[in-house]
mmCIF file as gemmi writes it, N, C-alpha and C atoms, coordinates in Angstrom:
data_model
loop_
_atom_site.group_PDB
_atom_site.id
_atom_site.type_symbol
_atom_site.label_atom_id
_atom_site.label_alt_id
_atom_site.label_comp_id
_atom_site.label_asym_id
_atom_site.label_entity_id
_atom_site.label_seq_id
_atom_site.pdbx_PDB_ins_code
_atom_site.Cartn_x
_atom_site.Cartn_y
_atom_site.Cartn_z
_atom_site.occupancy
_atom_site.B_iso_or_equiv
_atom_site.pdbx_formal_charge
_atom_site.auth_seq_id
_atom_site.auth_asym_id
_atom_site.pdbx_PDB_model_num
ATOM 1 N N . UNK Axp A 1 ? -76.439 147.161 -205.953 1 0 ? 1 A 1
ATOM 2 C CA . UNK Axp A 1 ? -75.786 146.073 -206.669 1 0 ? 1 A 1
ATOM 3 C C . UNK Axp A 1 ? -75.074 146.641 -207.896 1 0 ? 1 A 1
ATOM 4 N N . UNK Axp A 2 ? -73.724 146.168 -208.266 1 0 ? 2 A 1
ATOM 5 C CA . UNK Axp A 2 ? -72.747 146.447 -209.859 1 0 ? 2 A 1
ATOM 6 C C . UNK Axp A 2 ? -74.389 146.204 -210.263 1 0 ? 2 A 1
ATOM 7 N N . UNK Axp A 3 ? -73.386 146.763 -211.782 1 0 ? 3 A 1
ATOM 8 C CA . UNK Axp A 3 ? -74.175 146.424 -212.898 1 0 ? 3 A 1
ATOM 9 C C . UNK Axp A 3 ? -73.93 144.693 -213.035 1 0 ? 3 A 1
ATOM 10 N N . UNK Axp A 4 ? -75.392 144.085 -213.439 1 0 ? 4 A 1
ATOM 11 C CA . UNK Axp A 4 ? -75.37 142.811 -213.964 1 0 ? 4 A 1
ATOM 12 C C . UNK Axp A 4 ? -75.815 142.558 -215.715 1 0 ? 4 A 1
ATOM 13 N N . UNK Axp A 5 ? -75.482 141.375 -215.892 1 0 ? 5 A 1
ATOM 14 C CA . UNK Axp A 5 ? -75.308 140.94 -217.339 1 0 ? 5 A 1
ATOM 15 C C . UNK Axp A 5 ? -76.188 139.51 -217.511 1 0 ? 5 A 1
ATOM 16 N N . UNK Axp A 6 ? -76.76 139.705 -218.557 1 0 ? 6 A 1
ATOM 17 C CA . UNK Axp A 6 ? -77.947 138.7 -219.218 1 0 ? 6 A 1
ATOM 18 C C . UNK Axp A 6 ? -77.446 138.067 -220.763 1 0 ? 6 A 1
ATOM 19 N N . UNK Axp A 7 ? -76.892 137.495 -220.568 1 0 ? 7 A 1
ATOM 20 C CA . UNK Axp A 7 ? -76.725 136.579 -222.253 1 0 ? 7 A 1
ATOM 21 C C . UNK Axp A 7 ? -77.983 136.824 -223.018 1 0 ? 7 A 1
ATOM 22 N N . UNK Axp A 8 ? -77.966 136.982 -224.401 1 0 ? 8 A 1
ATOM 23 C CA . UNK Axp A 8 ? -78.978 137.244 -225.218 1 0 ? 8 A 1
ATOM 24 C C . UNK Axp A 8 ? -79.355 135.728 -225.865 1 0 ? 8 A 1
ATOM 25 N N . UNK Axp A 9 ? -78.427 135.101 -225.856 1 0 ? 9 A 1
ATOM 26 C CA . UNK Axp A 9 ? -78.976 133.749 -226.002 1 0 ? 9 A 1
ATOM 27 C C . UNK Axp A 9 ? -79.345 132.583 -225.623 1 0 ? 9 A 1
ATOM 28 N N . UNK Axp A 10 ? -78.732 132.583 -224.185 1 0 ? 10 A 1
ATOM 29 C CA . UNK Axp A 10 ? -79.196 131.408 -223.112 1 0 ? 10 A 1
ATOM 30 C C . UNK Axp A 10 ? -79.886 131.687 -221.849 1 0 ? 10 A 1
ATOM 31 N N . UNK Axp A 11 ? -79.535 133.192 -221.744 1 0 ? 11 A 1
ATOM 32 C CA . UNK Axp A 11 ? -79.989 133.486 -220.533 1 0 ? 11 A 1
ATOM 33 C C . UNK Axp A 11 ? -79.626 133.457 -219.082 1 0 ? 11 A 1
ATOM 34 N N . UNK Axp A 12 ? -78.606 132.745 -218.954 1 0 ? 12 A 1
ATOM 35 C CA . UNK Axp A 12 ? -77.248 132.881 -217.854 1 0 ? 12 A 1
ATOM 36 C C . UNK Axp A 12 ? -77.153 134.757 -217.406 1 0 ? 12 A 1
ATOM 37 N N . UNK Axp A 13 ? -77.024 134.557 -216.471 1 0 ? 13 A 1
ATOM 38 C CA . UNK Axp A 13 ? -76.868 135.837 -215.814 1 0 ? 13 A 1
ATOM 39 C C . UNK Axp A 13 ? -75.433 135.835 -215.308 1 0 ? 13 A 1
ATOM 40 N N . UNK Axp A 14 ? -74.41 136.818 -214.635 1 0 ? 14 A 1
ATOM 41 C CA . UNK Axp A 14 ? -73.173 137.696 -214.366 1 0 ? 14 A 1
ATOM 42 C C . UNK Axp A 14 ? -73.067 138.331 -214.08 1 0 ? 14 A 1
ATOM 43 N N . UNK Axp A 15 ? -72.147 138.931 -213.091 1 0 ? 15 A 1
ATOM 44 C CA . UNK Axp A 15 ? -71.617 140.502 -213.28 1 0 ? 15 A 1
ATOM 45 C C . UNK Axp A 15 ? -70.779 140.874 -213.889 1 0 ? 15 A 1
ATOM 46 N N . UNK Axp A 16 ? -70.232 140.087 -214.912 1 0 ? 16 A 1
ATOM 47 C CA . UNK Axp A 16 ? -69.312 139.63 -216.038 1 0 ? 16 A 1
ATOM 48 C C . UNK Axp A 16 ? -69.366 139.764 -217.546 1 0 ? 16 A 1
ATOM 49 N N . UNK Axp A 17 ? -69.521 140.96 -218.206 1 0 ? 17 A 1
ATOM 50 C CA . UNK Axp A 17 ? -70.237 140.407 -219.619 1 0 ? 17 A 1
ATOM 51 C C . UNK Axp A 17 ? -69.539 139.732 -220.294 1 0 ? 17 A 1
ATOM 52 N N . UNK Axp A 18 ? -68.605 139.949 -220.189 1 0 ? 18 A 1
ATOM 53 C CA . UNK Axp A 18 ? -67.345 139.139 -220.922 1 0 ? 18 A 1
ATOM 54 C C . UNK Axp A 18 ? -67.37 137.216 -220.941 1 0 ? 18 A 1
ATOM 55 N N . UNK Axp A 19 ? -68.205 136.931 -219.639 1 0 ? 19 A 1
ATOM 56 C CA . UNK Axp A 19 ? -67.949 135.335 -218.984 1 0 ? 19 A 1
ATOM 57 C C . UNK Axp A 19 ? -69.421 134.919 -220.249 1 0 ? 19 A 1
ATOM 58 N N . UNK Axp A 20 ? -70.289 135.921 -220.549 1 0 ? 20 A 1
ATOM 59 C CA . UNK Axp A 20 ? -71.096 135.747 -221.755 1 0 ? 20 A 1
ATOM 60 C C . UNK Axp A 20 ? -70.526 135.711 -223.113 1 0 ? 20 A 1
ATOM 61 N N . UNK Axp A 21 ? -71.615 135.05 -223.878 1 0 ? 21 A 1
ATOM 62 C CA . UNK Axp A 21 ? -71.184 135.29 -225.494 1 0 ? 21 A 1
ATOM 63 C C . UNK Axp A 21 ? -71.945 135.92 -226.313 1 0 ? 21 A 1
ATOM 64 N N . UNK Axp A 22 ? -73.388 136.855 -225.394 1 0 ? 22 A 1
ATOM 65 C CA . UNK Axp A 22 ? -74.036 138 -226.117 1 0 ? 22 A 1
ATOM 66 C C . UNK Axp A 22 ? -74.522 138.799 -224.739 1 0 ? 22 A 1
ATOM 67 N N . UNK Axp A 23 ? -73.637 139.295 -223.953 1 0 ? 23 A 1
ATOM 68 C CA . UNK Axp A 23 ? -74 140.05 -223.138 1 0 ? 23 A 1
ATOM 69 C C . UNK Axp A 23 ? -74.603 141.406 -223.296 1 0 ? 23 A 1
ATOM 70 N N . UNK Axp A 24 ? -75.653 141.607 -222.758 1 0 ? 24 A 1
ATOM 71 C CA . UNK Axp A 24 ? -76.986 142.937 -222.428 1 0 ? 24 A 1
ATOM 72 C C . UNK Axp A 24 ? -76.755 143.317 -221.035 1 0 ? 24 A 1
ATOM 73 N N . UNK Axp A 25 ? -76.565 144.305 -221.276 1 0 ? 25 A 1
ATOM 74 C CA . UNK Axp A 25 ? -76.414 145.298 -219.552 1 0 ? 25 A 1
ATOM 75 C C . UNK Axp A 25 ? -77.71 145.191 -219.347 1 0 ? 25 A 1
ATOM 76 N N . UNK Axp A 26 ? -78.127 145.053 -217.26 1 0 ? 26 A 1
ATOM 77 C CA . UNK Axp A 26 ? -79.44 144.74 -217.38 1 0 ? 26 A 1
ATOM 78 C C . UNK Axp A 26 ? -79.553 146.147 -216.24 1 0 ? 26 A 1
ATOM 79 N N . UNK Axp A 27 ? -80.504 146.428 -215.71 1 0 ? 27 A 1
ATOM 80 C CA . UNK Axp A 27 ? -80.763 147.252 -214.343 1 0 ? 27 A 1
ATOM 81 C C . UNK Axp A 27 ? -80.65 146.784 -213.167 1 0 ? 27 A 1
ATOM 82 N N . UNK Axp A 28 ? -80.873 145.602 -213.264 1 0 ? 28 A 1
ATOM 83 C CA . UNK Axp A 28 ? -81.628 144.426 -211.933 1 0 ? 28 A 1
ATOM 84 C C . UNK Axp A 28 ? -81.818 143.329 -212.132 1 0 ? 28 A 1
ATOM 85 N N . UNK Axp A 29 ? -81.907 142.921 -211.055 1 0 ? 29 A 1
ATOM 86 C CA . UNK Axp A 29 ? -82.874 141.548 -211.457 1 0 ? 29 A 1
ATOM 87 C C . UNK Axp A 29 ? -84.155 141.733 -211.765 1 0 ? 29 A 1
ATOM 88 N N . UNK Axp A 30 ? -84.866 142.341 -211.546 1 0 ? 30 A 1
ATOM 89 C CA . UNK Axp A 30 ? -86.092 141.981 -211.703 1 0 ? 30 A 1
ATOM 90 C C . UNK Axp A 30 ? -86.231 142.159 -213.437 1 0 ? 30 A 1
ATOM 91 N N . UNK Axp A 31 ? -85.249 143.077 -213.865 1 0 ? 31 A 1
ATOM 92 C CA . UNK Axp A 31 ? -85.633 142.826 -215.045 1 0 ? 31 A 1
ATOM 93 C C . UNK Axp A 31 ? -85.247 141.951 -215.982 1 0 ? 31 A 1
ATOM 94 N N . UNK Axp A 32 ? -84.928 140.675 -215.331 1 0 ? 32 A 1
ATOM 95 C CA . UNK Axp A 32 ? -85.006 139.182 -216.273 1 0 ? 32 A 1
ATOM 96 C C . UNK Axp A 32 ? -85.233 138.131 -215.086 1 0 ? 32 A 1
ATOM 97 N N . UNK Axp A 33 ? -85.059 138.15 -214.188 1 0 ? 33 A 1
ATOM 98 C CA . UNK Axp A 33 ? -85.557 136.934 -213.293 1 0 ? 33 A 1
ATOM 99 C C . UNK Axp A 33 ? -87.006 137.036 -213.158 1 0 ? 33 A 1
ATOM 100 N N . UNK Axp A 34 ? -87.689 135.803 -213.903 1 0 ? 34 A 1
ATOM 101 C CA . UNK Axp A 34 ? -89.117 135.806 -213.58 1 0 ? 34 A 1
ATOM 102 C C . UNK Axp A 34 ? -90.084 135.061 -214.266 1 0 ? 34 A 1
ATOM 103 N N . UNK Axp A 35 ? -88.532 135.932 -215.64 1 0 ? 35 A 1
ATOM 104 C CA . UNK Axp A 35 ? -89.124 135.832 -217.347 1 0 ? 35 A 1
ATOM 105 C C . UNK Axp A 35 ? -88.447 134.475 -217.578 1 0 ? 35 A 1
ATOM 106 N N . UNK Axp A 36 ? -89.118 133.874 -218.693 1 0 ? 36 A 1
ATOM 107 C CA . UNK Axp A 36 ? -88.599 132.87 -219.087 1 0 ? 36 A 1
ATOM 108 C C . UNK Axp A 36 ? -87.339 133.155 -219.934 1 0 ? 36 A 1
ATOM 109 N N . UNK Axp A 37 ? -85.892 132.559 -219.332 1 0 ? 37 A 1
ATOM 110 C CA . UNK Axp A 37 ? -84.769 132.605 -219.996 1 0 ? 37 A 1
ATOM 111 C C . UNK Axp A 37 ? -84.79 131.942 -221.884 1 0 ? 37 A 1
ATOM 112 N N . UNK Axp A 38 ? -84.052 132.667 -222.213 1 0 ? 38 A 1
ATOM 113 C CA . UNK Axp A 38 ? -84.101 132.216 -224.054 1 0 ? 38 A 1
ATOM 114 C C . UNK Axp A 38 ? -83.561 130.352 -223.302 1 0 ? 38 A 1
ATOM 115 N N . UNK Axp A 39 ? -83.585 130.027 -224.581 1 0 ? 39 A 1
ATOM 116 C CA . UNK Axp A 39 ? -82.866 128.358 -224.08 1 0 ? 39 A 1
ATOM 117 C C . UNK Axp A 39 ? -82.036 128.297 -225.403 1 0 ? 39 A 1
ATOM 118 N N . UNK Axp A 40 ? -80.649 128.907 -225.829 1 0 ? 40 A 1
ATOM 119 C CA . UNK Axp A 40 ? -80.134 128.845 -227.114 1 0 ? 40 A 1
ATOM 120 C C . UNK Axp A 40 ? -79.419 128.071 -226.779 1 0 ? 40 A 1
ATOM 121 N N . UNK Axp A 41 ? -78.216 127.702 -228.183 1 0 ? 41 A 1
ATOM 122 C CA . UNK Axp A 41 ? -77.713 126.264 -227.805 1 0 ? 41 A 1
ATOM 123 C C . UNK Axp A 41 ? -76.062 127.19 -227.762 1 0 ? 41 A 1
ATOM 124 N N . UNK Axp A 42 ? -76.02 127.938 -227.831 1 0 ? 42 A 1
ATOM 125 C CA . UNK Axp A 42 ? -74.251 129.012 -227.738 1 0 ? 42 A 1
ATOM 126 C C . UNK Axp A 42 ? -74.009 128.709 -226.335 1 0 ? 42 A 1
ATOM 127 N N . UNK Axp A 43 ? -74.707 128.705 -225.213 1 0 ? 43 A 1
ATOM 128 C CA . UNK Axp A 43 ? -73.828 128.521 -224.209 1 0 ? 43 A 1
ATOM 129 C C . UNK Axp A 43 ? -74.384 127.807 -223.055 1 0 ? 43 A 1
ATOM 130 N N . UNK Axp A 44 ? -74.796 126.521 -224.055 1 0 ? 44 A 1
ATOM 131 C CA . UNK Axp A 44 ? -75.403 125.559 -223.133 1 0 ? 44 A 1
ATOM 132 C C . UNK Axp A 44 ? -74.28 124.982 -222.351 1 0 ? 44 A 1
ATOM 133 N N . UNK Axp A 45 ? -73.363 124.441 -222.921 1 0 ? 45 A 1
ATOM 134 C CA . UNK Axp A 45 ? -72.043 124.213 -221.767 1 0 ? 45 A 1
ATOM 135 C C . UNK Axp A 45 ? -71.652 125.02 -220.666 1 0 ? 45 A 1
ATOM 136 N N . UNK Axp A 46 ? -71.755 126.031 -220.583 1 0 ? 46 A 1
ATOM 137 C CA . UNK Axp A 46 ? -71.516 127.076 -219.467 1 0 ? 46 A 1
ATOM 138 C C . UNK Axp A 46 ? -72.823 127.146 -218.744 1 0 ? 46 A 1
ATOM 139 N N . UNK Axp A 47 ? -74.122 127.044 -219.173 1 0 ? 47 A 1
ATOM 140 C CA . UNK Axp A 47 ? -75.079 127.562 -218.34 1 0 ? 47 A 1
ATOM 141 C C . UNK Axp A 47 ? -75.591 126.058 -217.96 1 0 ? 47 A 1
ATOM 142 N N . UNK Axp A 48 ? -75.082 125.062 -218.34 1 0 ? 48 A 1
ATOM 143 C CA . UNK Axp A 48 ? -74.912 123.379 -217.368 1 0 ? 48 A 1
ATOM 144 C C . UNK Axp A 48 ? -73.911 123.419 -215.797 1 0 ? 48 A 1
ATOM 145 N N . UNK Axp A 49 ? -73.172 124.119 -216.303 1 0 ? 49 A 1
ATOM 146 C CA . UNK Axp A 49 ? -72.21 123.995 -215.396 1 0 ? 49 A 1
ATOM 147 C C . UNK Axp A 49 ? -72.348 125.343 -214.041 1 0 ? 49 A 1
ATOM 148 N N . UNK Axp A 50 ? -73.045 126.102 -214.072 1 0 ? 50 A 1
ATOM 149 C CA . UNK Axp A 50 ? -73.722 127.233 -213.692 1 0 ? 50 A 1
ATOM 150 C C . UNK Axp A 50 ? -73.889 126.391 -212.238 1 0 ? 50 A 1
ATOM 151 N N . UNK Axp A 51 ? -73.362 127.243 -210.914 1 0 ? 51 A 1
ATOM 152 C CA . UNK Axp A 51 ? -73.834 126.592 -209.585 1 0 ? 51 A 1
ATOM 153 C C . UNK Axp A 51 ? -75.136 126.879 -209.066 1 0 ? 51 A 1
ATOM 154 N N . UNK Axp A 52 ? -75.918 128.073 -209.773 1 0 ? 52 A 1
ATOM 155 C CA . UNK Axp A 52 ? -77.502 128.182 -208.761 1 0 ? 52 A 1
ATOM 156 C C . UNK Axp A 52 ? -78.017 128.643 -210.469 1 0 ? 52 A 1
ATOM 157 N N . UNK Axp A 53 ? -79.333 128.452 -210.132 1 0 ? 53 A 1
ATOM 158 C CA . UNK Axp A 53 ? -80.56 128.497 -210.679 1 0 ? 53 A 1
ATOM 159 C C . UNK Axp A 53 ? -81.588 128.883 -209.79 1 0 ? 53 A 1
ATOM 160 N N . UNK Axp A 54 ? -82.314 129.707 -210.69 1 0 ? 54 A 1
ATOM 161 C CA . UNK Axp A 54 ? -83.644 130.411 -210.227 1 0 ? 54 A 1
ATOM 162 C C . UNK Axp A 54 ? -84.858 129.391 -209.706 1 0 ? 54 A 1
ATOM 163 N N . UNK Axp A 55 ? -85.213 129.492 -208.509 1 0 ? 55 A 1
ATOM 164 C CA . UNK Axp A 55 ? -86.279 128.293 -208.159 1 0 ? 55 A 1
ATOM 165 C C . UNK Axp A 55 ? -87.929 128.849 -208.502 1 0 ? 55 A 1
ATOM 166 N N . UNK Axp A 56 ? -88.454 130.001 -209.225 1 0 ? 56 A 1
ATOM 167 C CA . UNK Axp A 56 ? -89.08 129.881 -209.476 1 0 ? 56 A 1
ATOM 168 C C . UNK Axp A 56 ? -88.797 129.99 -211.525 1 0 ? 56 A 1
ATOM 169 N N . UNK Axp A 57 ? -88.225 130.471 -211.742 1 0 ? 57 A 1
ATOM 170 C CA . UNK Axp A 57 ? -87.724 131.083 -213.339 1 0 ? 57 A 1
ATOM 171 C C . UNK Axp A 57 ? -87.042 130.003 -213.911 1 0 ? 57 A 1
ATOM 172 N N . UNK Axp A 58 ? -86.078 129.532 -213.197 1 0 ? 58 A 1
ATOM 173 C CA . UNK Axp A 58 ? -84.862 128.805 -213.973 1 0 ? 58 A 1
ATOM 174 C C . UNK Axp A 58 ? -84.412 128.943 -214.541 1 0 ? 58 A 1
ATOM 175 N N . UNK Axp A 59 ? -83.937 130.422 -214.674 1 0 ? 59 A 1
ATOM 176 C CA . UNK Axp A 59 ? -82.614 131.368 -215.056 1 0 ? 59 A 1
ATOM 177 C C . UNK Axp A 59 ? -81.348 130.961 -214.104 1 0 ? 59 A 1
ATOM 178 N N . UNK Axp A 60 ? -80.341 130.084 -215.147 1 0 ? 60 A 1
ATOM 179 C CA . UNK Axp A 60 ? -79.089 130.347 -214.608 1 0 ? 60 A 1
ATOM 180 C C . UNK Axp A 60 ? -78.21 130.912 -213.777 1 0 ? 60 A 1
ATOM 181 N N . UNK Axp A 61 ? -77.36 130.992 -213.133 1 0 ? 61 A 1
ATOM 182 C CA . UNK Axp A 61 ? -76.514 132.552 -212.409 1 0 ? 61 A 1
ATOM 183 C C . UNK Axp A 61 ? -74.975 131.939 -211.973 1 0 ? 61 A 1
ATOM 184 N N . UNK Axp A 62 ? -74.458 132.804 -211.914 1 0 ? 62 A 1
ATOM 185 C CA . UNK Axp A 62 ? -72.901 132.559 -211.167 1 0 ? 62 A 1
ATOM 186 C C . UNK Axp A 62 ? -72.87 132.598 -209.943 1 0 ? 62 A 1
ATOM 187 N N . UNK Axp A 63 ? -74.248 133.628 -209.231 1 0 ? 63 A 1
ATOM 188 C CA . UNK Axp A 63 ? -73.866 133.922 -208.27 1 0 ? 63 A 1
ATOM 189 C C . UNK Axp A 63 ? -75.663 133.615 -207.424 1 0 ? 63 A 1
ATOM 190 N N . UNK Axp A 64 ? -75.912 133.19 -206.371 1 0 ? 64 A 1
ATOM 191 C CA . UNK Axp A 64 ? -76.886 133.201 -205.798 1 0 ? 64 A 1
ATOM 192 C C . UNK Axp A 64 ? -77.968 134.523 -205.928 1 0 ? 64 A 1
ATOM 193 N N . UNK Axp A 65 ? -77.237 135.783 -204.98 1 0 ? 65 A 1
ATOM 194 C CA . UNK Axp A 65 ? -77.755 136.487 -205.173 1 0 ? 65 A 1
ATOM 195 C C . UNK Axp A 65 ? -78.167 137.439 -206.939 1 0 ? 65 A 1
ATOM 196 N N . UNK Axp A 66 ? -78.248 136.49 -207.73 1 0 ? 66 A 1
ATOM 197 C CA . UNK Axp A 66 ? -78.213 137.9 -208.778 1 0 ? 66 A 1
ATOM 198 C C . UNK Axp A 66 ? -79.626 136.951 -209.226 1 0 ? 66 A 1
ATOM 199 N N . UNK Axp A 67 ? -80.492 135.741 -209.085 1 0 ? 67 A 1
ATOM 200 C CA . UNK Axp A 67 ? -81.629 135.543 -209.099 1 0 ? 67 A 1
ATOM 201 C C . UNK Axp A 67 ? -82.627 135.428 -207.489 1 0 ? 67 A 1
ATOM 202 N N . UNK Axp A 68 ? -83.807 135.304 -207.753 1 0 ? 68 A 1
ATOM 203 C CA . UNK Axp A 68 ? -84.512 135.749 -206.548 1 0 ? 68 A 1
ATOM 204 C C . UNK Axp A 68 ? -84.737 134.515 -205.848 1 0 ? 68 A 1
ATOM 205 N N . UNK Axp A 69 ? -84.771 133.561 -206.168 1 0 ? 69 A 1
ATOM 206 C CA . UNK Axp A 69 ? -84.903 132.46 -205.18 1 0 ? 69 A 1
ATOM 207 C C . UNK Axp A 69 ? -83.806 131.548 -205.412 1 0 ? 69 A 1
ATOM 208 N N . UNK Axp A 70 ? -82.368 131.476 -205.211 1 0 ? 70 A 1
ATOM 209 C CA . UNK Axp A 70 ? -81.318 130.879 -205.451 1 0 ? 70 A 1
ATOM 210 C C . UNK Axp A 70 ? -81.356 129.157 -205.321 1 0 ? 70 A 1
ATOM 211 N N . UNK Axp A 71 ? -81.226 128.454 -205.837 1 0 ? 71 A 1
ATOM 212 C CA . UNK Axp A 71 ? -81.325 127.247 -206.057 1 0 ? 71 A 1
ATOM 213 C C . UNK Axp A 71 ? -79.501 126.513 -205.989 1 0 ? 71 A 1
ATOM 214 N N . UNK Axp A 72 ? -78.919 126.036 -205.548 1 0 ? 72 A 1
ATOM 215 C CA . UNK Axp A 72 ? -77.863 125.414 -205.669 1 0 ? 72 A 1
ATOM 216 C C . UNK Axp A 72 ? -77.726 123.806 -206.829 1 0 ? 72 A 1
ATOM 217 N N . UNK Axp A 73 ? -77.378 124.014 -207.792 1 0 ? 73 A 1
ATOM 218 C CA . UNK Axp A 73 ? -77.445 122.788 -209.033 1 0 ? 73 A 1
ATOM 219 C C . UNK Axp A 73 ? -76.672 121.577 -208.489 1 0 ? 73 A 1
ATOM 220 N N . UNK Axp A 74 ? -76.823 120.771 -209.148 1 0 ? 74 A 1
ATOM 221 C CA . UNK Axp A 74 ? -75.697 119.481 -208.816 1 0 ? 74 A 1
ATOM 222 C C . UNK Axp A 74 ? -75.494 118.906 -207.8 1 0 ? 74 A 1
């Protein structure tokens, strides 16, 4: 897998750091899907609008595969 990206304040995940507004290069998933995502208020509009979520974590994502049990929102 690219490198993926973890917001430092909401917790939304990417392969995008840029689509963040405190992006952290991560290794993997495993090293933030699991954990409880921060819940800040910088990019609560974007991580509402986010199409999957983590079904056990409820970490955000852009993309299905970049959390472990993909959830489809809305």
């Amino acid at each position: 897998m690219d490198a993926l990206y973890e917001c430092r304040r909401c917790g939304v995940v990417s392969r995008f750091g840029e689509d963040l507004c405190s992006p952290r290069k991560r290794q993997g998933k495993e090293a933030y899907c699991g954990t409880a995502p921060e819940r800040g208020n910088m990019c609560d509009e974007m991580r509402e609008r986010l199409p999957f979520v983590c079904g056990i974590c409820g970490r955000p994502a852009r993309e299905g595969e970049l959390v472990c049990k993909p959830w489809i929102t809305g």
